[in-house]
C-alpha positions as CSV (number, residue, x, y, z in Angstrom):
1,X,86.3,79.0,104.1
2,X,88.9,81.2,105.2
3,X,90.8,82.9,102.0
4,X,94.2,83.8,102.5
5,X,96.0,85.9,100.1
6,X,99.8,85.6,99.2
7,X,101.0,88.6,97.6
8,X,104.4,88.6,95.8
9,X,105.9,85.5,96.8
10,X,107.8,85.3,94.0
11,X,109.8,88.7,95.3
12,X,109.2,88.5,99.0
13,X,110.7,85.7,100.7
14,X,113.5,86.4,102.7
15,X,114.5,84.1,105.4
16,X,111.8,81.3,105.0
17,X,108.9,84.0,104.9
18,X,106.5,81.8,103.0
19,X,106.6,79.7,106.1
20,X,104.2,82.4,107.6
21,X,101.9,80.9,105.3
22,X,102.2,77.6,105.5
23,X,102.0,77.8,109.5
24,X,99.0,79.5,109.1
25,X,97.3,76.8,106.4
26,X,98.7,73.8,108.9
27,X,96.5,75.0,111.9
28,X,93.4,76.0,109.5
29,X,93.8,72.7,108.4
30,X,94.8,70.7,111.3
31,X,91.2,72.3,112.9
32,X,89.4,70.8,110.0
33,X,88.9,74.6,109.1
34,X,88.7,75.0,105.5
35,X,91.3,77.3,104.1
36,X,92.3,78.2,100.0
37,X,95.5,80.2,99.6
38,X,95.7,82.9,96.2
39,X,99.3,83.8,95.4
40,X,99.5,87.0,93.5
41,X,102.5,88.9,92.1
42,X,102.7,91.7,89.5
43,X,99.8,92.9,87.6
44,X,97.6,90.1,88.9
45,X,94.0,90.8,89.8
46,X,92.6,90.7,93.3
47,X,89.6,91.6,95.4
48,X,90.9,92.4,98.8
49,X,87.4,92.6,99.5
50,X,86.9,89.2,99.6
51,X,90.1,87.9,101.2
52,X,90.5,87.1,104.9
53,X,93.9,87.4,105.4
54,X,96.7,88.8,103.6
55,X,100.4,88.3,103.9
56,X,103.3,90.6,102.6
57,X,106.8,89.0,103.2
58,X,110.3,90.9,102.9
59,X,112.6,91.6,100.2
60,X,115.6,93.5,98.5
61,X,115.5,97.1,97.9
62,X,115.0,96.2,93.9
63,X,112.3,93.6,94.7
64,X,110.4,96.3,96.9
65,X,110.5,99.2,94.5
66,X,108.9,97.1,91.9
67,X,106.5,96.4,94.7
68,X,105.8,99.6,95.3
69,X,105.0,101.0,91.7
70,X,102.4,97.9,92.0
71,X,100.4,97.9,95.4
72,X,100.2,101.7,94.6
73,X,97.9,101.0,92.5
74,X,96.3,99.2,94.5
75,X,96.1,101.3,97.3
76,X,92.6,102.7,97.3
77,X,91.4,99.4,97.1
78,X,93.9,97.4,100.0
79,X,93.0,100.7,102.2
80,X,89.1,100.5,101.9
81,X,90.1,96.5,102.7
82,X,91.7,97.3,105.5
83,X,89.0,99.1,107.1
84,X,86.5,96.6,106.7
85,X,88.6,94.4,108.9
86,X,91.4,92.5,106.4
87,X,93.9,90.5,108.6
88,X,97.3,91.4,107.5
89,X,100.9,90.5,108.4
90,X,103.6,92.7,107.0
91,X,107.2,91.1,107.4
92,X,110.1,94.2,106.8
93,X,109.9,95.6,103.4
94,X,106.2,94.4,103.1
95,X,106.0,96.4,106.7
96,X,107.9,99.3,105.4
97,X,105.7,99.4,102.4
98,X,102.7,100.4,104.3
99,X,104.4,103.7,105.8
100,X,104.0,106.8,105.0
101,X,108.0,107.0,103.2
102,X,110.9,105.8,103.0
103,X,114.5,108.1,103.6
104,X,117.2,107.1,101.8
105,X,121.0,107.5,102.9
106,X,121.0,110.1,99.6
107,X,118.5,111.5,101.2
108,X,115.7,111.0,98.4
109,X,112.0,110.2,100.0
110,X,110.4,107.1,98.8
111,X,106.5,107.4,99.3
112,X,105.1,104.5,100.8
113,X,101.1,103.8,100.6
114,X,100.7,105.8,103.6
115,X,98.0,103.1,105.0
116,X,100.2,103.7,108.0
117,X,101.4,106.5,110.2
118,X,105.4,105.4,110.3
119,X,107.8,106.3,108.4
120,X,111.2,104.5,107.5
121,X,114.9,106.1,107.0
122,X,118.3,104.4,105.9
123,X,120.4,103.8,109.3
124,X,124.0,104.0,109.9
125,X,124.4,100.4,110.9
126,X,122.5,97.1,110.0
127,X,120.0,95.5,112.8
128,X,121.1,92.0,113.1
129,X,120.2,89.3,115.2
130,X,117.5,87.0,117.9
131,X,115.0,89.2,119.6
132,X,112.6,89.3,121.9
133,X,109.3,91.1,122.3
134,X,106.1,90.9,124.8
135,X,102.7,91.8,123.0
136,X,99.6,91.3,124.1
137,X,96.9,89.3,123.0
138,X,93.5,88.9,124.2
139,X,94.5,91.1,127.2
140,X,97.3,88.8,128.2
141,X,101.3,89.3,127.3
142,X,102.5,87.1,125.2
143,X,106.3,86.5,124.7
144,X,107.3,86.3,120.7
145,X,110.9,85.3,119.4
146,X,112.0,86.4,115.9
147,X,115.4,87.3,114.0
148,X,115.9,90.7,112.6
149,X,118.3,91.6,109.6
150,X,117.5,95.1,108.1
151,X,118.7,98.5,107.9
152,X,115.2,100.8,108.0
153,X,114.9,102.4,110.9
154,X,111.1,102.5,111.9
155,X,109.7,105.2,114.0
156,X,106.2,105.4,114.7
157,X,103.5,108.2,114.2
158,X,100.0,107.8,115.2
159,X,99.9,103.8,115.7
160,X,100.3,100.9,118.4
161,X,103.9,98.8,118.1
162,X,103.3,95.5,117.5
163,X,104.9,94.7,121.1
164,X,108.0,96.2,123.5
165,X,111.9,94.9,122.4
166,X,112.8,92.2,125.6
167,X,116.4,91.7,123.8
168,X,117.2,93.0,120.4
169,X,116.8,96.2,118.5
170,X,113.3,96.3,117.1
171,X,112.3,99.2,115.1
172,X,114.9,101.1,115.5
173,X,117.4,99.9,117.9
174,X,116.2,103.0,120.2
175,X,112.6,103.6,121.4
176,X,112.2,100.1,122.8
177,X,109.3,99.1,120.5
178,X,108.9,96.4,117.9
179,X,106.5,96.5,114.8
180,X,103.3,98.5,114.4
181,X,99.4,97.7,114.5
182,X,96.5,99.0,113.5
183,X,92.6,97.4,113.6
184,X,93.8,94.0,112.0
185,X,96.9,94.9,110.6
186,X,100.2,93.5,112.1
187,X,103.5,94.5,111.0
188,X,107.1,93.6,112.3
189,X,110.9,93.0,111.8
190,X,110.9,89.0,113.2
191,X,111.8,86.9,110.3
192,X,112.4,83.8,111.3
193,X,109.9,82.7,110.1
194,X,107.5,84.5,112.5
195,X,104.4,82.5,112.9
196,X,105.8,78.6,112.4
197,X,107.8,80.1,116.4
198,X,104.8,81.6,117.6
199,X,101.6,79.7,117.3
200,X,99.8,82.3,119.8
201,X,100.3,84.7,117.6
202,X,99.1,82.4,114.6
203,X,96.0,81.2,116.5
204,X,95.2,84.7,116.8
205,X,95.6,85.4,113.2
206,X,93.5,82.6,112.5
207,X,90.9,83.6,114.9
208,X,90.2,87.4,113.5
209,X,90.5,85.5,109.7
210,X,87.3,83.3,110.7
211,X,85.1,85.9,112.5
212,X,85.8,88.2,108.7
213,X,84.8,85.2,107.3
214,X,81.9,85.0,108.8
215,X,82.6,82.4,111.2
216,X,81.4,83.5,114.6
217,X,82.5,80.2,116.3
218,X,85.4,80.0,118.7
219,X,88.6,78.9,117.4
220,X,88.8,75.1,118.2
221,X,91.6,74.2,120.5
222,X,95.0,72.7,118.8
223,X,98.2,71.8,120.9
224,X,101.3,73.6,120.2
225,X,103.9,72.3,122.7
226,X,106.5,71.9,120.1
227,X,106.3,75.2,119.0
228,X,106.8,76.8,122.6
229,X,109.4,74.8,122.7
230,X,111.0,76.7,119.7
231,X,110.0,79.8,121.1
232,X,111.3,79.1,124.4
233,X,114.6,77.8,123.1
234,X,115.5,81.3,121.3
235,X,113.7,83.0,124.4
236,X,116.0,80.5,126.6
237,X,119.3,81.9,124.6
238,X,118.2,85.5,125.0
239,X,118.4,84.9,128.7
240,X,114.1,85.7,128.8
241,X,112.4,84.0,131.0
């Protein structure tokens, strides 16, 4: 059984990011794998321990403060998670979250959980639009379409980018580098939704969610022509081969 854990998505679901999940379910269950999905949101109580995969999605600046005041205390326990191999996906805010702070325009500093060495600062103009990024997976590059709509600007410390900007801003509309990683943690801008576009990327997910489970198998094979096509159609627009 691979146990996936929803967390907020009551408060973070901008763009169709609960679709991340339900990609994710689909090609569990379209393997045969068996796969049970825990929604939590304020207050509730969860074992990240035990979970397999955990998803954060994005929300408004109200929605993510509440957040905040919440997963901190969580923090000790999501971190200790997280270095015993947790798959996670963090979509914008839920990828801001897990910086060290965020700057706003006023200048105050926002702590983040600091599971992460980024930080996050208010920018002078809004990050809008398709994009492009390679990444790779399983040694090979892997081409990922997206769309971005946020104002953080990301800047990375001591941790990998998810993948290198083909067209769009990215992180910070500078540096040339999309989203952040670190052991099975995945973070990144592309709403979209992400995974539902990218089914490499989701089969990969899905892969490093079984062996935590405890299944050492290899992931079965499942076509995904149509969502290549998807990709390739916003890929196509972007003028990326």
């Amino acid at each position: 059984m691979i146990r996936v854990c929803h967390m907020y998505p009551d408060l973070l679901n901008l763009y169709g990011d609960r679709g991340n999940i339900i990609a994710f379910k689909r090609r569990c269950q379209w393997r045969g794998l068996p796969v049970s999905v825990q929604e939590i949101s304020l207050k509730d109580q969860i074992n990240f321990r035990e979970q397999d995969f955990l998803f954060l999605g994005g929300g408004s600046d109200r929605e993510q403060n509440l957040i905040a005041a919440d997963l901190m205390q969580r923090k000790k326990e999501l971190s200790e998670a997280i270095e015993d191999g947790l798959v996670v996906l963090a979509i914008c805010g839920g990828y801001q979250l897990l910086g060290q702070y965020y700057l706003a325009r006023d200048g105050e500093k926002i702590p983040g959980l600091g599971l992460m060495d980024f930080y996050t600062r208010a920018g002078s103009r809004r990050l809008v639009g398709n994009v492009a990024i390679e990444m790779n997976i399983d040694g090979a590059p892997v081409k990922l379409a997206g769309f971005e709509n946020h104002s953080g600007y990301t800047y990375l410390g001591n941790c990998q980018p998810l993948g290198r900007v083909l067209s769009g801003n990215g992180n910070n509309g500078r540096d040339g580098l999309e989203g952040a990683s670190y052991k099975n943690v995945y973070c990144s801008y592309l709403h979209g939704p992400l995974l539902p576009k990218n089914a490499r990327l989701t089969d990969h997910l899905i892969s490093l969610a079984m062996k935590r489970s405890g299944n050492k198998e290899p992931l079965p094979p499942l076509d995904y022509d149509i969502e290549e096509q998807a990709c390739a159609a916003v890929l196509d627009k972007l003028g990326i081969q």
